[in-house]
N, C-alpha and C positions, 0 to 999 in steps of 0.2 A: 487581392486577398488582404483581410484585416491586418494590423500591426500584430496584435494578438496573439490572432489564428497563425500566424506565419510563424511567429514565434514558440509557440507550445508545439508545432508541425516542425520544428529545426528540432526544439528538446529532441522530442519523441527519435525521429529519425539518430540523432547520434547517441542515443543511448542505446538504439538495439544494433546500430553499425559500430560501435565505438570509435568511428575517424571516418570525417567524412573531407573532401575536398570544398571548396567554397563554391565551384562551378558545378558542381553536383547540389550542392542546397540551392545555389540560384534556378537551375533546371526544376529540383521539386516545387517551389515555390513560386516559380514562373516570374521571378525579380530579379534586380542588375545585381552584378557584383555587390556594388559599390552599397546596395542597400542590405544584402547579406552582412557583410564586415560591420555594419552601424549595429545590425541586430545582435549578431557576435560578439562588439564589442558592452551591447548594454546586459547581454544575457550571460558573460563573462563576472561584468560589476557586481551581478547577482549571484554568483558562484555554483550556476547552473552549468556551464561549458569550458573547458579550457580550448584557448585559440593557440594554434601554434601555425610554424610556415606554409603557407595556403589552404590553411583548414584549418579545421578543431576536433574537440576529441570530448570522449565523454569523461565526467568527472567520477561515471559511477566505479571502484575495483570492483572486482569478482569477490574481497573481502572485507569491504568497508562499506557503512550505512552514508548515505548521505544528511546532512547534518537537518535536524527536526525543522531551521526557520527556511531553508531551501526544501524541504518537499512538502510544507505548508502550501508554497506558491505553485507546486505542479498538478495541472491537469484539476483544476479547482470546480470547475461544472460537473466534469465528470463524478467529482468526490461529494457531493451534492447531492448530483441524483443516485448515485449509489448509495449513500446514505439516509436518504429519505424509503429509498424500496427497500432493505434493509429493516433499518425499524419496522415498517408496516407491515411487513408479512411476516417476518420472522419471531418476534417479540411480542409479549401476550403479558395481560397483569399479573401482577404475581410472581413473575420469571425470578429466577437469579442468574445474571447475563452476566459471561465474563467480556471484554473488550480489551484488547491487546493495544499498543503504544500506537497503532500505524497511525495514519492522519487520513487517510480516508475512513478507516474505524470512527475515527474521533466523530463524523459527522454524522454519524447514527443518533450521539446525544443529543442533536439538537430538536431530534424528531421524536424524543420522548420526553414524558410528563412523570411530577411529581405523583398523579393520583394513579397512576400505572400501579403505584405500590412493589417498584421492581427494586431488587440488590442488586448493585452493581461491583463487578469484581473486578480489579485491572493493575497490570504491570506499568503501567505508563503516568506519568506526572501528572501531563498536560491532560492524558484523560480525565483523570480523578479530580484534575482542577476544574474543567468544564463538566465534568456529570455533578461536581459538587455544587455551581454556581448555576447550573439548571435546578437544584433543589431536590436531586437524586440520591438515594440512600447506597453509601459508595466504603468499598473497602480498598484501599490500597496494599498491595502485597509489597511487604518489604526485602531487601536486598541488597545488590551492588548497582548503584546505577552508572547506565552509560552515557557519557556528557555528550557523545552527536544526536542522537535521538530521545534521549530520558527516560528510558525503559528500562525498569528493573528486573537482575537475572540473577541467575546464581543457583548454589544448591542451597541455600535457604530461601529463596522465593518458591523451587520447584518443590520443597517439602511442604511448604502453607498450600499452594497447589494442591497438592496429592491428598492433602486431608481435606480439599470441598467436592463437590457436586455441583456441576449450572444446567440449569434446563437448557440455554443455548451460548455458543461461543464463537464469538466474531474475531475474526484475526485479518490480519494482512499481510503481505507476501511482496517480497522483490524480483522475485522473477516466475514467471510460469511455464514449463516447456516438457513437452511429451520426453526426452531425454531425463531430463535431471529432476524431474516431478515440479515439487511446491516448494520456491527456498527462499533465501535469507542470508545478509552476508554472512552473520554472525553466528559464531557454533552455540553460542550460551542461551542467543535466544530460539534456536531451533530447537532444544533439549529446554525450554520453556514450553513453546508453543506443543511438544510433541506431549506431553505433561498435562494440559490443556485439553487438547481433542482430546485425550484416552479418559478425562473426566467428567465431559460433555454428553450430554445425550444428544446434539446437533451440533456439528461445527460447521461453520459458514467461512469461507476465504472471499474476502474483498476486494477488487482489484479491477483498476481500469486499463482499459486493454494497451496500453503502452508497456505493461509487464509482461504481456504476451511474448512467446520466443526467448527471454532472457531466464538465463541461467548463473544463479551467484553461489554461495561458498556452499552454504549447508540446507542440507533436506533436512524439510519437518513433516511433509504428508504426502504420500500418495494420491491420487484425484479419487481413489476409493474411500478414502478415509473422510472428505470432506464433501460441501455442497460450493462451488464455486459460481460467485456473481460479478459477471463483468458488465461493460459497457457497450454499446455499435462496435459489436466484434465482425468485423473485415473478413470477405470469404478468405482472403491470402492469411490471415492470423486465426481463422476458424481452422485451415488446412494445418498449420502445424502443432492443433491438441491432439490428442487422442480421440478416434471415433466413437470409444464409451467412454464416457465420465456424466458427472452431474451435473450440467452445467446452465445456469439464468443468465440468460443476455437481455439489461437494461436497457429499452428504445426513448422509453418516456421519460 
């Protein structure tokens, strides 16, 4: 197995176990110990995992974001191609698109054009700094913002909310699970995003199936409330959605 693949397959695995043993990663991964620990210790550097005595553990709480330049680096193919399917089918000239802070959100921008003639609405910095610097007509909604992610929330972000209208609205999500619906660690941005879909006449949730199964602080959607687009969803992670929902699984 790749250095890589072996690597983004360790993430994945102890975020949805939150502790795993080292003899259990070398088993999924079909590698010695001794090369687990080197992986551990450079995916630790990058403040993807905490190693502790014979294992490691996942960084993600149940109420905390993990910090914007760490989930930049996660799961980046997948955030790609999801963002390129995204753009194409959902987005049309003219639109007024909101796009929330996520970072697979973010790669929607890359797959739209100035002459689209689209408004672009968003809580997020780093979004409003790449739809700006694609040359997209962008409105930032102001706030409190939050220094791990750069998303702005609050009850003066969700009243500039409440006063637009978007043809469509892309957001992203930290965990997805038949249990606890569509969530998010954070309460301020869930009472955002709920703010959001009720102004939307489409909302889209983005999310590459390593969110699958995981459950964090706050609910912001039911799977009736949205159109959910993931990634090569796994029959064991197709088992634990819901039988009805909406749901696009990305192969290409």
């Amino acid at each position: 197995m790749l250095t890589e693949k072996r690597k983004d397959l360790i993430v994945k695995h102890v975020n949805e176990h939150e502790m795993c043993r080292l003899s259990e990663l070398a088993k999924l991964t079909n590698s010695s110990e001794s090369t687990i620990r080197r992986d551990l210790e450079e995916l630790e550097n990058l403040g993807l995992v905490r190693r502790i005595h014979g294992g490691v553990r996942s960084v993600i709480k149940l109420d905390q974001d993990i910090k914007q330049q760490v989930r930049q680096s996660l799961n980046k193919a997948a955030k790609v191609k999801l963002g390129s399917y995204v753009a194409g089918k959902y987005i049309r000239s003219n639109d007024v698109v909101y796009l929330d802070a996520g970072t697979t959100v973010q790669e929607v921008i890359n797959y739209l054009k100035p002459e689209q003639n689209l408004v672009i609405v968003t809580n997020g910095i780093d979004t409003a700094i790449t739809a700006t610097n694609q040359g997209l007509d962008t409105i930032l909604i102001g706030g409190q913002i939050k220094n791990d992610t750069r998303a702005i929330v609050g009850a003066s972000a969700i009243a500039q909310i409440n006063a637009l209208n978007f043809s469509v609205a892309v957001l992203g999500a930290n965990g997805i699970s038949e249990h606890a619906g569509i969530t998010t660690p954070d309460l301020k941005e869930a009472s955002l995003k709920e703010a959001v879909i009720d102004r939307a006449k489409t909302s889209i949730v983005v999310a590459d199936e390593s969110k699958i199964g995981i459950a964090t602080f706050a609910k912001f959607a039911d799977f009736a409330d949205v159109q959910l687009v993931t990634n090569a969803l796994t029959p064991t992670k197709r088992a634990i959605l819901p039988n009805k929902l909406n749901l696009e699984v990305v192969h290409k």
